[in-house]
C-alpha positions as CSV (number, residue, x, y, z in Angstrom):
1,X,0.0,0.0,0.0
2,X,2.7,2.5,1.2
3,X,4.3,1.6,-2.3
4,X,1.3,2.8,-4.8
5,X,1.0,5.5,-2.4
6,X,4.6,6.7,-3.4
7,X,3.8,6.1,-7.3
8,X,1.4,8.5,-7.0
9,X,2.0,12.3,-8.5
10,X,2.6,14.7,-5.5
11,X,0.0,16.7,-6.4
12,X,-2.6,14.2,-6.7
13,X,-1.3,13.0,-2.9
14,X,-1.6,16.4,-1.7
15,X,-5.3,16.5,-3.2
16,X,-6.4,13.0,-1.8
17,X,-4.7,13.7,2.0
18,X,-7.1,17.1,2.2
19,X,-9.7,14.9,1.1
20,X,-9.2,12.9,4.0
21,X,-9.0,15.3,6.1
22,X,-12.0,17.2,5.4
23,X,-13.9,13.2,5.5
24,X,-12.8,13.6,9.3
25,X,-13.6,17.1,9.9
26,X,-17.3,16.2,8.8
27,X,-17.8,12.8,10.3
28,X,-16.5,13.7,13.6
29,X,-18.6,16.6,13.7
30,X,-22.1,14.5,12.6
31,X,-20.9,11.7,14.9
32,X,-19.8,14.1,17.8
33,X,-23.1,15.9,17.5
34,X,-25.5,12.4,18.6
35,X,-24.2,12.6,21.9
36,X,-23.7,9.1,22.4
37,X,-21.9,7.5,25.2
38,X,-17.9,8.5,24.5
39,X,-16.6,5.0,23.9
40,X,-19.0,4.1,21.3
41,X,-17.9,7.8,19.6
42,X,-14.8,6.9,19.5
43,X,-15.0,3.5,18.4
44,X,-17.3,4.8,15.4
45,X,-14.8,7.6,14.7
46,X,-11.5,5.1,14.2
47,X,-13.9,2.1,12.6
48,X,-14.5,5.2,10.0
49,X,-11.6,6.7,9.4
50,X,-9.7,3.8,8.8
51,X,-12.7,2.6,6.3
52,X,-13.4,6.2,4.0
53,X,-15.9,5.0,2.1
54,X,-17.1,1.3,3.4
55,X,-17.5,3.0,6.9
56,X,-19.6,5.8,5.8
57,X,-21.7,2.9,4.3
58,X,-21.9,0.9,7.1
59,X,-22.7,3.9,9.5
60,X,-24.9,5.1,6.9
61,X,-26.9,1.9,7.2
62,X,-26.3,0.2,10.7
63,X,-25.1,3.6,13.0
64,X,-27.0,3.8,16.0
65,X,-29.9,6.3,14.7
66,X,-32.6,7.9,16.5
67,X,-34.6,10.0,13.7
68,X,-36.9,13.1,14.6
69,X,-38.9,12.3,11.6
70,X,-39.8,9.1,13.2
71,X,-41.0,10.5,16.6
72,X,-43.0,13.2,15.0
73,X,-44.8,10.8,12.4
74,X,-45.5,8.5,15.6
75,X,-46.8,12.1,17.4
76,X,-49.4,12.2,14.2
77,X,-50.5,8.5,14.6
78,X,-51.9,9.2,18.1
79,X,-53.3,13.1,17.4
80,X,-55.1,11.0,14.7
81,X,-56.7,8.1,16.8
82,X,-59.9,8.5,18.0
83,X,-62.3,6.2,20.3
84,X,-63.2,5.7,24.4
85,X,-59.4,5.5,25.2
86,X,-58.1,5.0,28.7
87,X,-57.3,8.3,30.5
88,X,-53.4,9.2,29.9
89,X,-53.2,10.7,33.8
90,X,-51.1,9.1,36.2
91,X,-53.2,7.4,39.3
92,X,-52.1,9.0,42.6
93,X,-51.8,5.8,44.4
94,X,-49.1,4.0,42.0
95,X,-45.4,2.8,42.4
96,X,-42.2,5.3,41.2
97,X,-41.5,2.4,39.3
98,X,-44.9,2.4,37.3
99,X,-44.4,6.4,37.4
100,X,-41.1,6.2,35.9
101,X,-42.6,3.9,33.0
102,X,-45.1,6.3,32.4
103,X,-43.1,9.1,32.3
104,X,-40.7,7.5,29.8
105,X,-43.6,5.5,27.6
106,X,-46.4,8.0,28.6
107,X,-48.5,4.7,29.1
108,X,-50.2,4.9,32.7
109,X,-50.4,2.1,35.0
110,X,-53.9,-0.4,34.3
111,X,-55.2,-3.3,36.0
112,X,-55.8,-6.9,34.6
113,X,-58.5,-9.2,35.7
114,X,-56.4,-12.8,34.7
115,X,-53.1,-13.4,33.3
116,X,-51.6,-16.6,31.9
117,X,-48.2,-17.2,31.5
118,X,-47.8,-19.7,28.6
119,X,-44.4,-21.9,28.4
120,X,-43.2,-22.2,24.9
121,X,-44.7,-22.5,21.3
122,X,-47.2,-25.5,21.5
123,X,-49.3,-24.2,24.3
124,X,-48.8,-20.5,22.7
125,X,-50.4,-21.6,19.4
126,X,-53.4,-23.5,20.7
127,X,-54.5,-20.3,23.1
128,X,-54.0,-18.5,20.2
129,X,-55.8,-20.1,17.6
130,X,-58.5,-20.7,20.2
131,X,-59.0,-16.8,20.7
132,X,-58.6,-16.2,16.9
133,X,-61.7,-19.0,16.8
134,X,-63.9,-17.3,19.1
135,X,-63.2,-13.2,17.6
136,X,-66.2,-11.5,17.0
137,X,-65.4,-7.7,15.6
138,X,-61.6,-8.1,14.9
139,X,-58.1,-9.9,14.9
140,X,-54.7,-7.8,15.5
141,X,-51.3,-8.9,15.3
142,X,-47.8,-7.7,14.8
143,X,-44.8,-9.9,14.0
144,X,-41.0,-9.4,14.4
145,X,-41.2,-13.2,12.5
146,X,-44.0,-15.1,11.0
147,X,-42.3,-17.6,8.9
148,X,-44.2,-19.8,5.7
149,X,-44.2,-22.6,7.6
150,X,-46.6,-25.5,8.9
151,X,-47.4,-23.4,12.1
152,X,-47.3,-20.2,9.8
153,X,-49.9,-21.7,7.2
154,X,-52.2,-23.4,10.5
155,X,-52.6,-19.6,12.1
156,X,-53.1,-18.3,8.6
157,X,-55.5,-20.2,7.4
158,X,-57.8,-19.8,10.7
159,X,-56.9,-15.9,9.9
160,X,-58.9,-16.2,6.6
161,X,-61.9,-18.3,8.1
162,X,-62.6,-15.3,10.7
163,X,-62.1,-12.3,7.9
164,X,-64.7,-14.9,5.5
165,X,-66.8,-14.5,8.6
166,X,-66.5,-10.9,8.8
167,X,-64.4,-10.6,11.4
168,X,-61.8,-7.5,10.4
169,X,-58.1,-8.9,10.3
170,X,-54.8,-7.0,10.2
171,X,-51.7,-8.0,10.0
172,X,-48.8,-5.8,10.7
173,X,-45.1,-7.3,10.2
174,X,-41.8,-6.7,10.3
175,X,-39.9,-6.7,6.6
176,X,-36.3,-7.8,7.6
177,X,-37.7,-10.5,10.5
178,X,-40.2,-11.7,8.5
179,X,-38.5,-11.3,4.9
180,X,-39.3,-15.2,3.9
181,X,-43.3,-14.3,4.0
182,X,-43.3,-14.0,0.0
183,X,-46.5,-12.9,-1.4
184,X,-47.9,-15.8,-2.5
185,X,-48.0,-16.9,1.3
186,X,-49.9,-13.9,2.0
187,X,-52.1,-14.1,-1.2
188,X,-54.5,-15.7,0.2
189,X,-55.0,-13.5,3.2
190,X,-55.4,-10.4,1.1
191,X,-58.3,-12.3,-0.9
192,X,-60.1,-13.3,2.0
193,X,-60.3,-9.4,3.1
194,X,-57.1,-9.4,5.7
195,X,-55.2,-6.2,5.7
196,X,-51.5,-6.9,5.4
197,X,-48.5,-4.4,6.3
198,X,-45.0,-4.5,6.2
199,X,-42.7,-2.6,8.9
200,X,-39.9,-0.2,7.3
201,X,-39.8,-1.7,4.0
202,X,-36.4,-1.3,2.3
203,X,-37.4,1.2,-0.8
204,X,-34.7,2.3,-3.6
205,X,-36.4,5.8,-3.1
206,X,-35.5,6.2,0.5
207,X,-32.0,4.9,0.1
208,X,-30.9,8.5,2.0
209,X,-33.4,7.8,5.0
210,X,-32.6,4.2,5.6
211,X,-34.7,2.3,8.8
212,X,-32.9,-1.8,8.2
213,X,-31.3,-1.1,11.5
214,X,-34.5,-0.3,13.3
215,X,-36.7,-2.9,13.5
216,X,-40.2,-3.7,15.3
217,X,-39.2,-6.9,17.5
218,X,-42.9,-6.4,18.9
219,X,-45.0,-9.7,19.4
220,X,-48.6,-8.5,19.8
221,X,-52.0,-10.1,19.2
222,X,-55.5,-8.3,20.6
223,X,-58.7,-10.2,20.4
224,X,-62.0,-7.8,19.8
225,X,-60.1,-5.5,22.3
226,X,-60.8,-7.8,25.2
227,X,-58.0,-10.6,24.9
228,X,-54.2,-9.7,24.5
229,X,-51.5,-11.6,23.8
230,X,-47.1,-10.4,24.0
231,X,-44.2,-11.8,24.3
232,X,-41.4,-13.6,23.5
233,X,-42.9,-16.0,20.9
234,X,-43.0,-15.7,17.0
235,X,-44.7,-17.6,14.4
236,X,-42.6,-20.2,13.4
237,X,-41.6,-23.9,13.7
238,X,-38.6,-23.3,15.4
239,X,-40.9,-22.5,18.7
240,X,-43.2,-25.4,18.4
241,X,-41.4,-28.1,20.5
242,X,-44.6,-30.3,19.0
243,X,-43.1,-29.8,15.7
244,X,-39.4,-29.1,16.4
245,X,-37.0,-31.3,18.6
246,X,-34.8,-28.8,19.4
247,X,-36.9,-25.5,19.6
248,X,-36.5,-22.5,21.3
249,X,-37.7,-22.6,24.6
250,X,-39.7,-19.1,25.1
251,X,-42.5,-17.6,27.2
252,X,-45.5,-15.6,26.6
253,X,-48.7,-14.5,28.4
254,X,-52.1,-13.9,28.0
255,X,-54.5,-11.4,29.7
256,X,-57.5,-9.9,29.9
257,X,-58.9,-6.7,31.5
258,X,-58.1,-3.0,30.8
259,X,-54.4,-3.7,30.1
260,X,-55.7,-4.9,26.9
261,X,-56.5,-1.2,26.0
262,X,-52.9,-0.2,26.0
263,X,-51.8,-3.5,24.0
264,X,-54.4,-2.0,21.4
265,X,-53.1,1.3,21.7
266,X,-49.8,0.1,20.8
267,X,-51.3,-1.6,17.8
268,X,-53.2,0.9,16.3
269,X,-49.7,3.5,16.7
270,X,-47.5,1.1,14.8
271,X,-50.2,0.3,12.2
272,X,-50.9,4.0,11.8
273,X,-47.1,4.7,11.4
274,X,-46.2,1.6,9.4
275,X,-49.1,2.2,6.8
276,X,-49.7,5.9,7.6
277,X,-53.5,5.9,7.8
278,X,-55.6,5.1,11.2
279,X,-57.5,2.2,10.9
280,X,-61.5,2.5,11.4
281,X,-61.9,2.5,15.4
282,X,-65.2,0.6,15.7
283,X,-65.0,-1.9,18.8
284,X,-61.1,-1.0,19.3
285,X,-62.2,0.3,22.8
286,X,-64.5,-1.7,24.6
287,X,-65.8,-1.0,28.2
288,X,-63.3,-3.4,30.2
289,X,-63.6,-3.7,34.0
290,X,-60.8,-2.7,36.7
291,X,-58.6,-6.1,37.5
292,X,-56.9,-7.5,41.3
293,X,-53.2,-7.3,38.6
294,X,-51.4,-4.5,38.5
295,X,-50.2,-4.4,35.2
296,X,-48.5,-0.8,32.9
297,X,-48.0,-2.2,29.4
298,X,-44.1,-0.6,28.5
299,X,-43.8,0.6,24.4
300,X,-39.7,1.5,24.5
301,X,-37.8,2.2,20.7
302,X,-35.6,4.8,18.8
303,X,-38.4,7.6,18.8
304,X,-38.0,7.6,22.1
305,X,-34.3,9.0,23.9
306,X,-35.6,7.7,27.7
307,X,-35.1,3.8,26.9
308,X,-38.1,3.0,28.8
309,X,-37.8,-0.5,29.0
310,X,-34.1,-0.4,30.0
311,X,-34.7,2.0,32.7
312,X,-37.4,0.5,34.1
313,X,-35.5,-2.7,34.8
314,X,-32.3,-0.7,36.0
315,X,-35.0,1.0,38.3
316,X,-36.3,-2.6,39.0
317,X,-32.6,-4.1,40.0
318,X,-31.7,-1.1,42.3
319,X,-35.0,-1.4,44.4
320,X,-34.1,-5.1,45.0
321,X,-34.3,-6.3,48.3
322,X,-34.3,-10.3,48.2
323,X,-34.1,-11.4,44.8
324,X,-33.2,-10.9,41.2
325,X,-33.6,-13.6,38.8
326,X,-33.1,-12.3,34.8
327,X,-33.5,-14.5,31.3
328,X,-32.8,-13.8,28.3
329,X,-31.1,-15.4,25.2
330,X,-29.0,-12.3,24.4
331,X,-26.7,-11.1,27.6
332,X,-24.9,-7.9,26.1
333,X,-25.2,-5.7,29.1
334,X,-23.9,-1.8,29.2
335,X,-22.3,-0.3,32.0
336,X,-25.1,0.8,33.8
337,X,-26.6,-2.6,33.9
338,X,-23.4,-4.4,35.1
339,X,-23.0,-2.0,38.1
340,X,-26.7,-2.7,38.9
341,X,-26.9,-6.5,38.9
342,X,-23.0,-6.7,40.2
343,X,-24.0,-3.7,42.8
344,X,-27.3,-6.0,44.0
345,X,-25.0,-8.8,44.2
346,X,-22.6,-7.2,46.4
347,X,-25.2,-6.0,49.0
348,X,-26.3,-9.8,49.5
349,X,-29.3,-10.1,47.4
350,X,-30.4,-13.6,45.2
351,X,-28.8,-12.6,41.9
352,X,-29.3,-15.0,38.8
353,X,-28.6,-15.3,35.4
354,X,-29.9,-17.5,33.0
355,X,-29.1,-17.9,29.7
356,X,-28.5,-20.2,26.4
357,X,-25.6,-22.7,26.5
358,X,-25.4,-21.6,22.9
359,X,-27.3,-19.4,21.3
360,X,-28.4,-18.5,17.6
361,X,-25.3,-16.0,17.4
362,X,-21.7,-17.8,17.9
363,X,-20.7,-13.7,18.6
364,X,-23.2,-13.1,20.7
365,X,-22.7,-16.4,23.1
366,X,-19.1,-15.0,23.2
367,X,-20.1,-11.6,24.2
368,X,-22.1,-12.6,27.3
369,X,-19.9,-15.1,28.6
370,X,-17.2,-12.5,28.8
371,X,-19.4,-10.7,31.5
372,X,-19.5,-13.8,33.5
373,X,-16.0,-13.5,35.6
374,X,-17.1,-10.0,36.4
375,X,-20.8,-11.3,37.6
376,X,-19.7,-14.3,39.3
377,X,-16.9,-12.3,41.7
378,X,-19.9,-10.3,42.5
379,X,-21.8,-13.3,43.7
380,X,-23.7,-13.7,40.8
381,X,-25.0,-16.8,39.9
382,X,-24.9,-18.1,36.4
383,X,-27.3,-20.9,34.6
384,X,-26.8,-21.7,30.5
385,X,-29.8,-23.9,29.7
386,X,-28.9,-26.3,27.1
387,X,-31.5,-25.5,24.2
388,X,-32.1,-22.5,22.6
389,X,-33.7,-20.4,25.6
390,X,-35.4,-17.5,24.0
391,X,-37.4,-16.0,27.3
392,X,-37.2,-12.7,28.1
393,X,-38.2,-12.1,31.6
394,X,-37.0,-10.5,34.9
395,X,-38.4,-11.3,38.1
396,X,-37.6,-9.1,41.9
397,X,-38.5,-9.7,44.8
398,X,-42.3,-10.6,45.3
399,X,-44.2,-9.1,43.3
400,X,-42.2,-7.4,40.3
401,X,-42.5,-9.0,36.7
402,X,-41.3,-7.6,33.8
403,X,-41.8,-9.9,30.7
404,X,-42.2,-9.2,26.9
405,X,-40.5,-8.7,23.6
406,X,-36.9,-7.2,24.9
407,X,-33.1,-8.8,25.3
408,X,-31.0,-7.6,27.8
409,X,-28.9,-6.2,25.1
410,X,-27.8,-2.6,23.7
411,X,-30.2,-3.8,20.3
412,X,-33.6,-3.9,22.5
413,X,-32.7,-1.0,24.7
414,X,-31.7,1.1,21.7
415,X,-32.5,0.2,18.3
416,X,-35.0,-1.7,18.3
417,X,-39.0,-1.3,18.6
418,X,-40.2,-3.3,21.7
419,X,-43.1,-4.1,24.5
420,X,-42.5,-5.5,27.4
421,X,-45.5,-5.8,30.3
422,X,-45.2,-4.6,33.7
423,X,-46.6,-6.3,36.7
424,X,-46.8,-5.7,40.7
425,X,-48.6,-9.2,41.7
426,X,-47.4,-12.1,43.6
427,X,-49.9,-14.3,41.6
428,X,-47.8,-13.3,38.3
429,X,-44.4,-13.6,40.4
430,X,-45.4,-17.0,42.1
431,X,-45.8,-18.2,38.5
432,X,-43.0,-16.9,36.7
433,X,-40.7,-18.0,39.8
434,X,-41.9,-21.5,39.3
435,X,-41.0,-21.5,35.3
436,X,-37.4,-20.0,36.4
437,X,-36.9,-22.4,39.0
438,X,-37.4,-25.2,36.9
439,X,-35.6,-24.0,34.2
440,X,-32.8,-23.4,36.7
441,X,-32.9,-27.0,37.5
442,X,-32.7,-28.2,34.3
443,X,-29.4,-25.3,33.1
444,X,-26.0,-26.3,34.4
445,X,-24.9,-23.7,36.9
446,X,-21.5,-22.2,35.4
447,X,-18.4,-23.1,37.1
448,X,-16.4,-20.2,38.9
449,X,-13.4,-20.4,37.6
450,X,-14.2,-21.0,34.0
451,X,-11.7,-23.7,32.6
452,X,-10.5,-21.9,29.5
453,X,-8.2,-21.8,26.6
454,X,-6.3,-18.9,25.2
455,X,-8.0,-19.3,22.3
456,X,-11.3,-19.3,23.7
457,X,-10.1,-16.1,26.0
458,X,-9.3,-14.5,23.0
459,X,-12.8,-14.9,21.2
460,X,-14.5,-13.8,24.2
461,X,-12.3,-10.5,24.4
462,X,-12.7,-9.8,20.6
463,X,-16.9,-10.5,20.7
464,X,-16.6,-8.2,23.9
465,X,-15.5,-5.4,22.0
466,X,-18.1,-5.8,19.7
467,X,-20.9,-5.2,21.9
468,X,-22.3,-2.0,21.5
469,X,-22.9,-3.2,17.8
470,X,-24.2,-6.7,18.2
């Protein structure tokens, strides 16, 4: 390289070098300006000075992005909905945790009457297919992944018997997570009257605004606006143990009461900003009575700068006095979370991790288990199940649940578009403390010290440094 560099005319290096210089000038400036933590500046800054043109591309495309445009068109989706919605004030008698949710989601704690947890695919489908059976006025969901598959082609074929029966049916998904959906899947769905949407669909004409690094990760189905599904659990044979021998082990819950409201709520926003026009309102809002559950449904993504979901569980983990026990397949935590699971460690409480042995990401399985010595000499307690556990859920104390759509990862906090559901019950705790401990049973707790290799060090160090971008 230094070689065709000296080949070339002085004059024609002198003209390249300012060139170069002026690339930094600008980039450090637009980077500078996003105010993002200083390590992940810097780290940008070298990645794309060392890589002119392929950086720029790459930032372009991938950078961490929180657009204005977004926020405001999601501002417009609500100005436009209409209906009997829930009241947006705050109830006097609530949590700070539920008042810090709601004042970084502006979502205000509810009530359920009855909540299910339900433990993997199998079970999932059949409630599911059940309520889609039984819907009267309409059928909502929204899909990070709804693959062509045998459990893809079962839900969408009971999909087309309700919209032949009148019932109104809309389907909202994601265009990257769900980019094996081809039309001809879907063909028959649009005949039978279902209203299909994709979520930021890659168009040539908006190659200068690009959205493939934000995605909707949402799982969300609402039944009539009385019965509301979320979670953890796609549409796809790779979460139906029935069908699948090894498939992901996941969790995801059913409810009922005016909780549900807010699950529509969500809906409707993402529909209205995905397809930008507000569907017809007409039984969206039913009168729902008051439940025993304390539940605050928790909307977090990148048209929002207070990472409501992340917070929330930081929030969670500080308050802890007994116990903190945390799943989730992806395990790429930032510094604030390590000092608050390593700081609840330290003061005594019940901290546990549990994760996948080896997940769908050879990088990411790296990544987390580089946290581990740190954890462990902390007093945390680690567990790596040995299937592909996909569950996303964080239980402290007695009461506190937080379960739904979002890793404990910089992706979900930042980037991506998620829901995760609040609760403050010890029926809901009790519960998800019995799928944990089980689960726990079945993982292998992970030995403290590690027996390792140099080699395998030496991955873990290099995924580690990847972090903020996996």
């Amino acid at each position: 390289m230094s070689y065709l560099w000296h080949t070339l005319p002085p004059h024609f290096q002198f003209w390249l070098t300012l060139l170069w210089v002026a690339y930094l000038i600008v980039l450090a400036g637009w980077i500078t300006l996003q105010k993002r933590e200083p390590i992940a500046t810097l780290s940008w800054l070298l990645s794309l000075a060392l890589l002119p043109v392929v950086g720029l591309l790459i930032y372009h495309f991938l950078g961490p992005q929180r657009i204005r445009r977004q926020r405001l068109k999601r501002i417009r989706s609500r100005a436009r909905l209409d209906g009997d919605k829930a009241s947006l004030e705050l109830s006097a008698d609530c949590s700070p945790l539920m008042r810090l949710a709601q004042a970084g989601s502006t979502y205000p704690p509810t009530s359920a009457e009855r909540v299910q947890l339900l433990v993997d695919g199998s079970a999932t489908y059949e409630a599911l297919l059940q309520a889609i059976a039984d819907a009267k006025e309409h059928v909502h969901l929204e899909y990070y992944i709804y693959e062509p598959d045998r459990t893809g082609t079962r839900i969408r074929d009971a999909l087309i018997a309700r919209a032949q029966a009148g019932v109104q049916v809309r389907l909202l998904l994601d265009a990257i997570g769900s980019s094996r959906t081809y039309n001809s899947f879907l063909t028959p769905l649009r005949a039978a009257g279902v209203e299909v949407v994709f979520f930021h669909r890659f168009r040539l004409r908006r190659l200068w605004r690009p959205k493939l690094n934000l995605r909707n990760h949402r799982k969300i189905v609402i039944i009539d606006g009385r019965i509301g599904f979320t979670g953890g659990i796609n549409i796809t044979d790779q979460e139906n143990e029935s069908l699948c021998d090894d498939a992901f082990h996941d969790l995801h819950l059913r409810m009922e009461g005016e909780a549900v409201r807010w699950l529509q709520l969500a809906f409707v926003e993402d529909w209205a900003y995905a397809s930008s026009h507000t569907p017809k309102s007409t039984g969206f809002w039913p009168a729902l009575t008051a439940g025993p559950i304390r539940t605050q449904v928790l909307p977090a993504g990148p048209d929002s700068p207070w990472e409501t979901i992340h917070r929330t569980m930081l929030s969670a983990i500080y308050g802890a006095q007994r116990r903190i026990w945390l799943s989730t397949p992806y395990f790429v935590p930032g510094e604030a979370a390590r000092m608050a699971l390593t700081s609840a460690a330290l003061r005594g409480v019940d901290v546990r991790l549990l994760v996948p042995a080896h997940s769908d990401s050879r990088m990411v399985t790296a990544a987390a288990r580089s946290y581990f010595d740190e954890l462990q000499s902390a007093g945390v307690r680690v567990y790596e199940y040995p299937r592909m556990l996909h569950m996303k859920a964080l239980l402290v104390d007695e009461e506190i649940v937080i379960l739904g759509s979002s890793n404990f990862d910089n992706r979900s906090f930042r980037l991506n578009f998620e829901l995760c559901v609040l609760f403050e019950d010890a029926g809901v705790a009790g519960d998800l403390e019995r799928i944990l401990a089980r689960d726990m049973e079945t993982a292998d707790e992970v030995a403290v010290p590690r027996p390792m290799g140099l080699p395998a060090r030496l991955f873990e160090a290099t995924a580690r440094l990847l972090s903020p971008l996996l």
